[in-house]
N, C-alpha and C positions, 0 to 999 in steps of 0.2 A: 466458612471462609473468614479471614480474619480481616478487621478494619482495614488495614494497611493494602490488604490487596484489593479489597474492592474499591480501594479510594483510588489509586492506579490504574484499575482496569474505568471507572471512571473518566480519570484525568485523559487515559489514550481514546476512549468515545469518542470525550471532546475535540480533543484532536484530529482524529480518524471525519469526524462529521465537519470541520473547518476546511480539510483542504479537499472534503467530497464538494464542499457546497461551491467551493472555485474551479472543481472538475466539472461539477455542472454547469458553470455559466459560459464558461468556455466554448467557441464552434470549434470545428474540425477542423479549420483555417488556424485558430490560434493556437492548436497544440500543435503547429508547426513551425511557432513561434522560437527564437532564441535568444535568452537573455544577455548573452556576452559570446566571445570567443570561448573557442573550445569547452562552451557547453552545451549539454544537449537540450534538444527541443523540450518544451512544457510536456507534451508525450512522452519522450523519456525520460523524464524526470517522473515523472507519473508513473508509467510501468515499472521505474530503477525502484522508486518507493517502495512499490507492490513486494517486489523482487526481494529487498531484503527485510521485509515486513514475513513474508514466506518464509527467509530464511534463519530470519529470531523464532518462529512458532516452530518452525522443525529443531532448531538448535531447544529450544525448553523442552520437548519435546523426548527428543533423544538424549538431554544432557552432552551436548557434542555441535558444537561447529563446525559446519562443512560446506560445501557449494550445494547451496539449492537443488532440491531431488526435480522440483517443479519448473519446466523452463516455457519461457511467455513467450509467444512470438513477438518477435519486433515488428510485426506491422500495426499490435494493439497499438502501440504510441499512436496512431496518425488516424485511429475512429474512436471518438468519442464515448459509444452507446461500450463499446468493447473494453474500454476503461474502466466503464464504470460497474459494467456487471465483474470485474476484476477487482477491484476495488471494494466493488460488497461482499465478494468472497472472502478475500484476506481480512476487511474487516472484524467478517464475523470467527472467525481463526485463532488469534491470539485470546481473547476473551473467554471462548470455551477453552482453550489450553490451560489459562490460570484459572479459570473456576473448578477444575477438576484438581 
């Protein structure tokens, strides 16, 4: 693998581990929280993430953009524990994608 990508798949860890570590502090009360009008709760902002975090590893994947093969329920938004094992999937997803 060449520098470039591994400093990428790097850079997105970091990332991926930043907005884990504010999924965890969060109860299930506040991911029912919302930031402003017409947005959605921290929950779904959370599973929305997931969502097209799924739908970049499928688009590399197949070379092809398309709607998501994987679909979330929308109840994950409003429990925590279901988030986050969400969360460590798709994590780990992209990174084997570009390691190969």
């Amino acid at each position: 693998m060449n520098k470039e990508i591994s400093r990428q798949i790097e850079n997105l860890k970091f990332c991926q581990d930043l907005a884990m570590d504010i999924l965890k502090i969060l109860t299930d009360e506040q991911l029912d929280f919302t930031v402003g009008k017409n947005m959605g709760t921290l929950g779904e902002q959370f599973r929305h993430m997931a969502r097209v975090r799924l739908q970049y590893s499928e688009a590399i994947e197949n070379k092809k953009v398309e709607s998501t093969k994987e679909t979330i329920d929308p109840s994950v938004a409003k429990e925590k524990e279901k988030l986050i094992e969400l969360w460590e999937k798709v994590n780990q997803k992209i990174p084997q994608i570009l390691e190969k």
